[in-house]
Backbone bond lengths (Angstrom), bond angles and torsions (degrees), N, CA, C in turn:
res aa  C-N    CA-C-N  psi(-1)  N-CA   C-N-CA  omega(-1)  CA-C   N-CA-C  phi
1 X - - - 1.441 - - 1.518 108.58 -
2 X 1.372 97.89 125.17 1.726 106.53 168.55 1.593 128.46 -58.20
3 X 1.265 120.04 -28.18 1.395 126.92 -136.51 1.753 109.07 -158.46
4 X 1.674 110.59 89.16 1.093 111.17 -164.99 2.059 102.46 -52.26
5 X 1.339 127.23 146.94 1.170 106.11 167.60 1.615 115.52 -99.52
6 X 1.154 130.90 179.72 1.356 131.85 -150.24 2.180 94.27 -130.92
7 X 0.888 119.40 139.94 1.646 108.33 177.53 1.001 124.56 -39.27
8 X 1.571 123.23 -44.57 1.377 123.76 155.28 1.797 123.40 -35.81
9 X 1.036 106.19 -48.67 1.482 110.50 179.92 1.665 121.35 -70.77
10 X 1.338 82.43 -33.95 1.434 84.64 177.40 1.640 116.50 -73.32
11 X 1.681 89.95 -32.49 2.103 83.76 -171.84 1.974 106.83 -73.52
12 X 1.359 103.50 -9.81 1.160 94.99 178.99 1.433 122.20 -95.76
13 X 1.406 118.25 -7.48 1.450 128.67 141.20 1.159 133.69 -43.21
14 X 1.649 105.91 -62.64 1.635 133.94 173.03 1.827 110.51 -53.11
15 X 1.288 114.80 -37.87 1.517 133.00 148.62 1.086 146.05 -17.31
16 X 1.321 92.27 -66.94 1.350 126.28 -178.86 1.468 114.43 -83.86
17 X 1.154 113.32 -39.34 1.796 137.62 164.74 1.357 109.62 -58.53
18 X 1.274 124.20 -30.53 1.586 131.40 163.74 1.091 142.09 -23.39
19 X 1.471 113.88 -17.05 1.778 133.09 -178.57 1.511 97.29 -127.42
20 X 1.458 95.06 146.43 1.619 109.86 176.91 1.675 102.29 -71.28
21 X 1.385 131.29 -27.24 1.230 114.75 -170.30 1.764 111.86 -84.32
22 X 1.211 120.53 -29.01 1.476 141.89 144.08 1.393 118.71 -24.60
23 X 1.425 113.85 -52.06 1.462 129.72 -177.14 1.643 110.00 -77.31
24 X 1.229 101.08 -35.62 1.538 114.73 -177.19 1.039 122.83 -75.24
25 X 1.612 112.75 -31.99 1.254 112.78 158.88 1.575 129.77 -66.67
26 X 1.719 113.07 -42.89 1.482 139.25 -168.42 1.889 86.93 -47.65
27 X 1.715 102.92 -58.83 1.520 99.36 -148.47 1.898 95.71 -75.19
28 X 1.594 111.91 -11.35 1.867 99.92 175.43 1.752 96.48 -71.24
29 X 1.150 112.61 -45.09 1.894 118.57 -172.72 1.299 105.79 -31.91
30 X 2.223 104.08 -48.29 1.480 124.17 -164.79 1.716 104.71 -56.29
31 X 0.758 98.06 -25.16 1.458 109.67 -174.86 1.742 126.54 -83.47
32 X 1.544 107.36 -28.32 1.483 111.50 169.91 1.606 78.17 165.23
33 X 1.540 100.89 166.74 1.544 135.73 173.69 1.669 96.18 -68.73
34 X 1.344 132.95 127.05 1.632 161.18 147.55 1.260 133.46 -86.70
35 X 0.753 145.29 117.36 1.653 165.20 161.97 1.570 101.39 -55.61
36 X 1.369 119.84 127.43 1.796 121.06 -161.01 1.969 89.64 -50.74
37 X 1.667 115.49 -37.85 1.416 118.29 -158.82 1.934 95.74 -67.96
38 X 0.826 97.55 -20.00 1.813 92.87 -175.60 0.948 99.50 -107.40
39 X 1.374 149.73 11.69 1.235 137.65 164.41 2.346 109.47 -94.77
40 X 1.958 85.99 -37.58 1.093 107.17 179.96 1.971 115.01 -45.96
41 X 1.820 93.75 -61.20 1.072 99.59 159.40 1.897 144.21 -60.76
42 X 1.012 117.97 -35.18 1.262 128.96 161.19 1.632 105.57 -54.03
43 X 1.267 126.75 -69.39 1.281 128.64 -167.62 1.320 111.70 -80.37
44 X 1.093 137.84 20.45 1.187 146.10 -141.58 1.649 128.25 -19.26
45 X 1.335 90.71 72.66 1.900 88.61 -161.52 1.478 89.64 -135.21
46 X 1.404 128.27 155.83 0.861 135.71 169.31 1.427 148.19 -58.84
47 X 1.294 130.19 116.27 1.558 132.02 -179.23 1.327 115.94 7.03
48 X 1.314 106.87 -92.91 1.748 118.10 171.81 1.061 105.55 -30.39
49 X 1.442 154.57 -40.72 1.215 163.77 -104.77 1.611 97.06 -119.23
50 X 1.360 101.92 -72.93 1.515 134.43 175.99 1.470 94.31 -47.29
51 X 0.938 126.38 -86.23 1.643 132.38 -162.56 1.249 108.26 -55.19
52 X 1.328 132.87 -35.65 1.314 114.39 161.92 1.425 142.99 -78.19
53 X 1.347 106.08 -11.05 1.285 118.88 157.96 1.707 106.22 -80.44
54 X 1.104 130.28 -53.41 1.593 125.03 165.19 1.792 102.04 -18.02
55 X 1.426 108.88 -82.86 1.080 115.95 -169.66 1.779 115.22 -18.22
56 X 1.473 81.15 -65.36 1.878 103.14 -163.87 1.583 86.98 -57.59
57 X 1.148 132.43 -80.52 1.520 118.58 174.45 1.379 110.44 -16.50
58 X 1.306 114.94 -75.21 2.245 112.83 -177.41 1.291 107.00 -23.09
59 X 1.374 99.05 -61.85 1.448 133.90 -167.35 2.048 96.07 -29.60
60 X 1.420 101.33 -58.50 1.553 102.61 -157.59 1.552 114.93 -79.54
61 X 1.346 105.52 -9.37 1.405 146.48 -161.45 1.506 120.93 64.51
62 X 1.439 116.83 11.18 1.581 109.03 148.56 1.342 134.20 -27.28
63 X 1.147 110.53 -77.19 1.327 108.04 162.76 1.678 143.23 -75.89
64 X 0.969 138.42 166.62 1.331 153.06 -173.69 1.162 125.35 -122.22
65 X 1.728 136.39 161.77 1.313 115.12 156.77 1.426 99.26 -163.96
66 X 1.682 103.22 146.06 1.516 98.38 -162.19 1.671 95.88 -139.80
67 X 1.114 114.71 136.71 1.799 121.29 -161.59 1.288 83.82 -101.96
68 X 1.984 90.15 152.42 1.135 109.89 -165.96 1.919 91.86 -139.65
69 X 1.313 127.70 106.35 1.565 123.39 -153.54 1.680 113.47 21.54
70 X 1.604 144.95 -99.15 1.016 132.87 -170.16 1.165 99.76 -92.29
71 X 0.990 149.17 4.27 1.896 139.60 -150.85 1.482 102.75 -126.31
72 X 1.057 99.82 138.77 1.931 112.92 167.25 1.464 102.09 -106.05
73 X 1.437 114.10 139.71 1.167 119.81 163.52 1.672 119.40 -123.15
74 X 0.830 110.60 166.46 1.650 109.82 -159.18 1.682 113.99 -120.15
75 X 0.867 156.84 88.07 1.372 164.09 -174.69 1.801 132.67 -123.52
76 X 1.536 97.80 130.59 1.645 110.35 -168.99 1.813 89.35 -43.74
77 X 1.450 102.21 148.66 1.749 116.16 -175.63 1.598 93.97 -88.07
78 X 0.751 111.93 115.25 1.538 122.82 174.35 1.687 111.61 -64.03
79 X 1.270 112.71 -12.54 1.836 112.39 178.35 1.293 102.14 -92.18
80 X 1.548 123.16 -25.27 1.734 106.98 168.30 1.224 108.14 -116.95
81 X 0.999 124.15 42.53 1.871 111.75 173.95 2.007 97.58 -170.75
82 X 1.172 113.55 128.25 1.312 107.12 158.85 1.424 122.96 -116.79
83 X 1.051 144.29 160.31 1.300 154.46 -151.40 1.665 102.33 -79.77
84 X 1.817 124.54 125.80 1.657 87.07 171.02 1.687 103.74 -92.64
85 X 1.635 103.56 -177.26 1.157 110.48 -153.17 1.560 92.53 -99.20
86 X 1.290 114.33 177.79 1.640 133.00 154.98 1.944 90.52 74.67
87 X 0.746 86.14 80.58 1.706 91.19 159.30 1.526 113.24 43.72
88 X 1.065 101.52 -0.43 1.930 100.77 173.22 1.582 109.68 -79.62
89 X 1.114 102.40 148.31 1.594 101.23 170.48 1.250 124.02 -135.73
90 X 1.913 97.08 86.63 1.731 98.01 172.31 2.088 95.93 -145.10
91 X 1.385 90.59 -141.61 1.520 93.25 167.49 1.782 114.85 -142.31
92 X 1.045 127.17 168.72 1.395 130.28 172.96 1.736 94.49 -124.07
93 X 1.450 90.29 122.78 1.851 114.82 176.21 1.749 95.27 -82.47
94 X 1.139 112.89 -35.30 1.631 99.87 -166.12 1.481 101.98 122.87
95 X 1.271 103.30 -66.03 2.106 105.60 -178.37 1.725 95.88 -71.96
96 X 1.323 128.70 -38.48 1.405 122.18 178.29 1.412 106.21 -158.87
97 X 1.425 105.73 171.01 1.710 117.50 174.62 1.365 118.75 -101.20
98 X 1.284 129.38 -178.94 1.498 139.94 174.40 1.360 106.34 -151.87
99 X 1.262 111.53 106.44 1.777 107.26 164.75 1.274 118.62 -132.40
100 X 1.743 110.31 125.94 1.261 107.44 -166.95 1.410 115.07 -94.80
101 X 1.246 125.10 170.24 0.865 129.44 -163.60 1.926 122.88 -89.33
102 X 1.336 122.91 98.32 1.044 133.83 -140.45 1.468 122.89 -77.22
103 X 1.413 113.58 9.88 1.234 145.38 173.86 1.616 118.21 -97.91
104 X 1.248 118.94 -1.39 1.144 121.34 174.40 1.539 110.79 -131.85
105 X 1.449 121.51 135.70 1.189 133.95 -174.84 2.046 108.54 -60.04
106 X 1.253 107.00 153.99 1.631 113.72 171.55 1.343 110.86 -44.56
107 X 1.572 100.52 -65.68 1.614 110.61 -178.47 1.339 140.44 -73.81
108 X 1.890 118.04 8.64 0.863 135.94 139.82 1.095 118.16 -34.27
């Protein structure tokens, strides 16, 4: 992790993480960088849906997104969250971790 976070940062992470559809997305992100349309599809929820939860994620600065000619792609910010290691699949903010449970699908 780049960027020690401060309590403030963190509660607005922890926040933002607050909705199951939020979470569902974080742990598909955990998995590789998504395009709102491949996230749309995987989770099967709707456009509007997707992008506004994106936002609120931007919003906390979890996430990222970096265009690639017409396409946005969407990816955990690597300066507040790092990946944990050994086959777990969540992230460590620094003030705390998240690891989900790797037996259950995203779109569950």
């Amino acid at each position: 992790m780049n960027k020690n976070l401060d309590s403030n940062d963190c509660a607005k992470i922890l926040k933002a993480l607050g909705d199951e559809s939020r979470l569902k997305i974080v742990r598909l992100l955990l998995q590789g960088e998504q395009s709102v349309m491949q996230i749309v599809k995987t989770l099967q929820m709707g456009q509007p849906k997707v992008s506004h939860h994106l936002s609120i994620l931007r919003s906390s600065g979890l996430v990222e997104t970096r265009r690639d000619k017409n396409k946005i792609f969407n990816f955990i910010n690597p300066e507040n969250g790092s990946f944990l290691k050994e086959k777990a699949i969540g992230i460590d903010l620094g003030c705390c971790s998240i690891q989900f449970d790797d037996t259950q699908n995203p779109s569950s």
